[in-house]
NUNUMI-661587 format. One record per residue (C-alpha): residue number from 1; x, y, z. Coordinates in nm, 4 decimals. Example, Ala and Ser with C-alpha at 12.3 -4.5 7.8 and 13.67 -1.06 7.14 Angstrom:
    n         u         v         w
    1    1.2300   -0.4500    0.7800
    2    1.3670   -0.1060    0.7140
# end
This chain:
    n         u         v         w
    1    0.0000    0.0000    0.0000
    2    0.1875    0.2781   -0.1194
    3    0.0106    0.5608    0.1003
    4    0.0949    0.8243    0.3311
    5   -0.1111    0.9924    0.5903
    6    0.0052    1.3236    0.6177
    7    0.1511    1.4322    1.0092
    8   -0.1180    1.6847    1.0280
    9   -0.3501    1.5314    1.2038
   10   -0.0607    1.4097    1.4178
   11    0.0354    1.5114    1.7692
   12    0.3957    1.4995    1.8923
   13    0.5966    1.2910    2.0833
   14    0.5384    1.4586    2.3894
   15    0.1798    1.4115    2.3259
   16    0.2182    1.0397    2.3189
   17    0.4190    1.0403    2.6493
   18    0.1950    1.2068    2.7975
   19   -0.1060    1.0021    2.6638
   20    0.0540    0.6852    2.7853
   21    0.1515    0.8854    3.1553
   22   -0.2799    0.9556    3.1486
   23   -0.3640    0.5931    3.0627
   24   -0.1525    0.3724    3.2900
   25   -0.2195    0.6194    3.5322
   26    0.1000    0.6667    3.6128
   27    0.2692    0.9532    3.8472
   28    0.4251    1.2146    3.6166
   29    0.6704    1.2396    3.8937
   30    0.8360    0.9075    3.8919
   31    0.7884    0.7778    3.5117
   32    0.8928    0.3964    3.5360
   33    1.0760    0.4475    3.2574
   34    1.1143    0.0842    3.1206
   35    0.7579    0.0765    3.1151
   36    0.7078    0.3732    2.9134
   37    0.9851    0.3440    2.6716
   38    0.8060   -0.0666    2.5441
   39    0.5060    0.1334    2.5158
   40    0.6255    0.4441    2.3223
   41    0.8483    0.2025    2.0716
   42    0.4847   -0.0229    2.0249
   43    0.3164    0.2969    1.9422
   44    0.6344    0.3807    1.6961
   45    0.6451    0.0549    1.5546
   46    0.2774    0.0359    1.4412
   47    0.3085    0.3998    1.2781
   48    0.5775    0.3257    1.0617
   49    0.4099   -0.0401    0.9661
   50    0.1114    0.1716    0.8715
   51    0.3603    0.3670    0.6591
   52    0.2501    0.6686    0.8478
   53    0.4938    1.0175    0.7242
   54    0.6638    1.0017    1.1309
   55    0.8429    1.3545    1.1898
   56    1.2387    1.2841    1.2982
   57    1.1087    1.4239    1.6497
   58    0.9552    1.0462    1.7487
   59    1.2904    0.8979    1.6951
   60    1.4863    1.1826    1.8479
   61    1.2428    1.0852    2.1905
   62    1.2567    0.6994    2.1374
   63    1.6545    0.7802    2.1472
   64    1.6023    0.9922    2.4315
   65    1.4267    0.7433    2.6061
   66    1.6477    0.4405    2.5299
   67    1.8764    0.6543    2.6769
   68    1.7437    0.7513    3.0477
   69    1.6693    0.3794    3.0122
   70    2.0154    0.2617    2.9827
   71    2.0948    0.4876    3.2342
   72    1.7979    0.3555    3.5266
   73    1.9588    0.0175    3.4240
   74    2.2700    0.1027    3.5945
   75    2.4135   -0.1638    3.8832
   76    2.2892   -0.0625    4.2186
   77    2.6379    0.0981    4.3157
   78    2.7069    0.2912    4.0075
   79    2.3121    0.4111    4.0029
   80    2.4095    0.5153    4.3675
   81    2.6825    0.7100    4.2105
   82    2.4989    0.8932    4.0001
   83    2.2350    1.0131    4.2211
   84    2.4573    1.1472    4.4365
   85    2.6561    1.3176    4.1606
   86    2.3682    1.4215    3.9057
   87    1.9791    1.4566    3.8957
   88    1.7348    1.1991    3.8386
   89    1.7759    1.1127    3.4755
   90    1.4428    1.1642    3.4027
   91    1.4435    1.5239    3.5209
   92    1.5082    1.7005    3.2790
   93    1.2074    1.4884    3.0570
   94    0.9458    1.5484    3.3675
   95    1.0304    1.8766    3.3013
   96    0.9588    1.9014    2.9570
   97    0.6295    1.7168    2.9897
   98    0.5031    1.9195    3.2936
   99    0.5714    2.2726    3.0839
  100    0.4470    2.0791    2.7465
  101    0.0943    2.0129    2.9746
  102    0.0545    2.3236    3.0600
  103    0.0882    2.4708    2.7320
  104   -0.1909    2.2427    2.5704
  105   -0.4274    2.3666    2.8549
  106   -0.3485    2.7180    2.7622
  107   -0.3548    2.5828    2.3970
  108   -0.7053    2.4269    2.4911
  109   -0.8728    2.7105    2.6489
  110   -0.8197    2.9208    2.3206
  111   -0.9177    2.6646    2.1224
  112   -1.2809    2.6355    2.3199
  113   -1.3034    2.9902    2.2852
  114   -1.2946    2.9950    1.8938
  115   -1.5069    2.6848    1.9005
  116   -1.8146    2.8516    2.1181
  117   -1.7476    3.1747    1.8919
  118   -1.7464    2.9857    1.5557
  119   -1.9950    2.7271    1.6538
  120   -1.6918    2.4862    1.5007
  121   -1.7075    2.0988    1.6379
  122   -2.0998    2.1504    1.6527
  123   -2.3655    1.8835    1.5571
  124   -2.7070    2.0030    1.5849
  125   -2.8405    2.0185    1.9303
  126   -2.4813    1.9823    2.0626
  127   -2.3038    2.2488    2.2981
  128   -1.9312    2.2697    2.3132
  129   -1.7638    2.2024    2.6297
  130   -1.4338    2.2866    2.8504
  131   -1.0961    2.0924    2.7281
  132   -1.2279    2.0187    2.3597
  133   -1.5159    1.8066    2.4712
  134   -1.8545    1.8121    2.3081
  135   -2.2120    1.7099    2.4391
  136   -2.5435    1.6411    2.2968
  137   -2.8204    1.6694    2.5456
  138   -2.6785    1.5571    2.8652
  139   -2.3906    1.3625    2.7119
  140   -2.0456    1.4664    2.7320
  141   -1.8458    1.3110    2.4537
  142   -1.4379    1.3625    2.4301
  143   -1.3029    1.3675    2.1422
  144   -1.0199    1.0913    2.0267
  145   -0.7013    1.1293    2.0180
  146   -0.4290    1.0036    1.7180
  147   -0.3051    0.7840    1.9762
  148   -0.6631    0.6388    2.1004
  149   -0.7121    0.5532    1.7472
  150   -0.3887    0.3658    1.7317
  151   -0.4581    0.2098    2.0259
  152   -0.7665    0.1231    1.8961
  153   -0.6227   -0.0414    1.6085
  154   -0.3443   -0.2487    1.7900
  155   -0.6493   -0.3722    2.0165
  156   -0.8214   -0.4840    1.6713
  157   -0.4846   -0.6858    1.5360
  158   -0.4446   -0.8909    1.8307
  159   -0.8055   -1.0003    1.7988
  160   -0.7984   -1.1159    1.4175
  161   -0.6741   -1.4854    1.4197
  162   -0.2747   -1.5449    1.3549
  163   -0.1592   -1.5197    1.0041
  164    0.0931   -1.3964    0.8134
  165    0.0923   -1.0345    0.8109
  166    0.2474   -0.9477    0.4743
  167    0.0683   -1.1824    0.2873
  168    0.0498   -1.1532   -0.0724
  169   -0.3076   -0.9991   -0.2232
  170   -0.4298   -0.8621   -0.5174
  171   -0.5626   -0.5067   -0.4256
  172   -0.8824   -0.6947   -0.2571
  173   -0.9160   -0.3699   -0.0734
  174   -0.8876   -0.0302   -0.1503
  175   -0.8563    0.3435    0.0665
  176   -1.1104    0.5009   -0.1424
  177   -1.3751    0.2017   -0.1257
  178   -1.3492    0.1779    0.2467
  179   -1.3735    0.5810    0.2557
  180   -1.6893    0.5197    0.0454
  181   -1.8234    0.2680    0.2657
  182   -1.8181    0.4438    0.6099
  183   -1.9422    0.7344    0.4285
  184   -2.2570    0.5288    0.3199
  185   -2.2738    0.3557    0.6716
  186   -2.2937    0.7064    0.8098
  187   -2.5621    0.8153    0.5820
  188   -2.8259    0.5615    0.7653
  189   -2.6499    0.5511    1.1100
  190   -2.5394    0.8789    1.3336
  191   -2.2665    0.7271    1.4703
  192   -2.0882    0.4052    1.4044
  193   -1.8114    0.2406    1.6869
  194   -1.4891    0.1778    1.5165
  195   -1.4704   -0.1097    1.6689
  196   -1.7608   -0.2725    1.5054
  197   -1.5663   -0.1758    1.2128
  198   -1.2895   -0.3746    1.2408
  199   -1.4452   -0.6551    1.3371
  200   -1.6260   -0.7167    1.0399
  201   -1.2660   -0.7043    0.8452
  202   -1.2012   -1.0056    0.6859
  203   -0.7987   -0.9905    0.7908
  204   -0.5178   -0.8028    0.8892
  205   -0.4671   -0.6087    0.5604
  206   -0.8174   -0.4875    0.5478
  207   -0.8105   -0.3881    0.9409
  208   -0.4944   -0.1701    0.7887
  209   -0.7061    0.0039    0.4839
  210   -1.0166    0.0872    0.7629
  211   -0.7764    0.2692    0.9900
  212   -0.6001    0.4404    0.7068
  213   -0.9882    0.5173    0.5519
  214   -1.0870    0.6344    0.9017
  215   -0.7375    0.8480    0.9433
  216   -0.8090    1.0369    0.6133
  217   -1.1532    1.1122    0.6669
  218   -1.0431    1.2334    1.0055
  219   -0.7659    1.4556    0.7862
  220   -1.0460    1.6206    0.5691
  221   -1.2435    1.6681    0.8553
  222   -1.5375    1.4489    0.7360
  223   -1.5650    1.2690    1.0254
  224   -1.5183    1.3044    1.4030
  225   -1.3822    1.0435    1.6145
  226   -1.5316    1.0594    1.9909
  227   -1.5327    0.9045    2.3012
  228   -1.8161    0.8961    2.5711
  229   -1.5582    0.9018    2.8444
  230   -1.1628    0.9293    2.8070
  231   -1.0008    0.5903    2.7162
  232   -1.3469    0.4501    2.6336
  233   -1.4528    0.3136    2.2980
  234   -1.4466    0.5285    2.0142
  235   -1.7200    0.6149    1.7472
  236   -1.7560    0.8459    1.4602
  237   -2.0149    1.0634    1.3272
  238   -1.9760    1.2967    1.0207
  239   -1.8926    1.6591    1.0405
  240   -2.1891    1.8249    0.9985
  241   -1.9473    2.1851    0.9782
  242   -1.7340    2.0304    0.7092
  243   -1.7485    2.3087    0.4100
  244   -1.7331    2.0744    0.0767
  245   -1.8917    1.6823    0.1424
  246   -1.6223    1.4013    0.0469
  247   -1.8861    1.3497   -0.1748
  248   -1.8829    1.6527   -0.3393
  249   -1.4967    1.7139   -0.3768
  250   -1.4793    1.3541   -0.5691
  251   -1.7283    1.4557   -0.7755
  252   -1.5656    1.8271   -0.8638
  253   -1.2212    1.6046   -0.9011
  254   -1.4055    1.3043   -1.1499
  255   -1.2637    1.4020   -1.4697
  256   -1.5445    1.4701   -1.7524
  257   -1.5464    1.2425   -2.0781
# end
């Protein structure tokens, strides 16, 4: 599959650290960093199998990390050493993280700010909420992160039954016709779980085109991917704000005979 998801729609490496610090519920504090670092190089290792366009900044942390690693790993005589001659290794990463978190609140109040202004991230009957959440009625939805998704789609992988994962097929699935299909899916049902999704995927490569389908739609903001609590399962509903309809913009694109 010779396809690229633009970074775009991408977070940073930060992000992900501090997405994995949220969901192991972890103290920001005292990162075990072992931990952290298998997680972060899973995460890694499933964006570049996806072919995903990874900025150098993922592999300048995942060095970063091996590093601190290498250096928590350190007999109990030499680690004494250190201590007592340097900070915590992970300092100067806390650090980062703790000024990087305060930034995306800052970053998040403007953003809800613009939204209740423009009415953007709206579906009818739905009020925006603080720290990019949405709700419709009495329902508070988040909204999903890169990393939920990917998350998402490990979850899904792990589930299919073992088999070869670069098998050999002949374009069975495309990008576009999965696009298509959610599209139509979402034209008879609000929402749709992505889960449900994936499940109905016949094997590993067509898990692959879904999330790569449900990561461009995401891109030209066609869809939103939600949560009904953080970490919970996500769904996806179109954009009702989106300008120009996927449908449209193929159709303007379909060259005339």
């Amino acid at each position: 599959m010779a396809y690229k998801i633009k970074l775009e729609i991408f977070e940073g490496p930060l992000d992900l650290l501090l997405y994995l610090v949220k969901k192991n519920h972890l103290n920001i504090y005292d990162i075990p960093i072992a931990e952290v670092t298998e997680q972060y190089m899973q995460y890694l290792n499933l964006m570049q199998l996806l072919d995903l366009n990874i900025a150098g900044e993922f592999l300048v942390m995942a060095a970063t990390l091996m590093e601190i690693k290498s250096r928590m790993l350190l007999p109990p005589d030499e680690m004494q050493t250190l201590v007592q001659t340097e900070e915590d290794p992970r300092a100067e990463l806390v650090k980062r993280l703790l000024e990087y978190e305060r930034f995306k609140e800052i970053a998040n109040n403007f953003k809800e700010r613009e939204a209740n202004q423009q009415q953007v991230f709206r579906r009818p009957t739905a009020l925006v909420d603080k720290e990019g959440l949405f709700k419709e009625e009495e329902e508070v939805y988040f909204e999903a992160s890169i990393f939920d998704l990917i998350d998402a789609f490990s979850k899904a992988l792990k589930e299919i039954s073992k088999e070869l994962f670069y098998e050999v097929v002949k374009d069975e699935f495309t990008i576009e016709e999965k696009i298509h299909d959610i599209l139509h899916l979402l034209l008879v049902r609000t929402s749709v779980s992505i889960s449900e999704l994936f499940n109905k995927a016949k094997n590993k490569i067509e898990i692959i085109v879904i999330f790569l389908a449900i990561l461009e739609l995401i891109r030209l903001k066609e869809i939103i991917a939600y949560q009904k609590g953080l970490f919970q399962e996500i769904l996806i509903t179109r954009n009702k704000n989106n300008i120009i309809p996927y449908e449209e913009r193929t159709k303007k694109d379909t060259p005339k005979n």
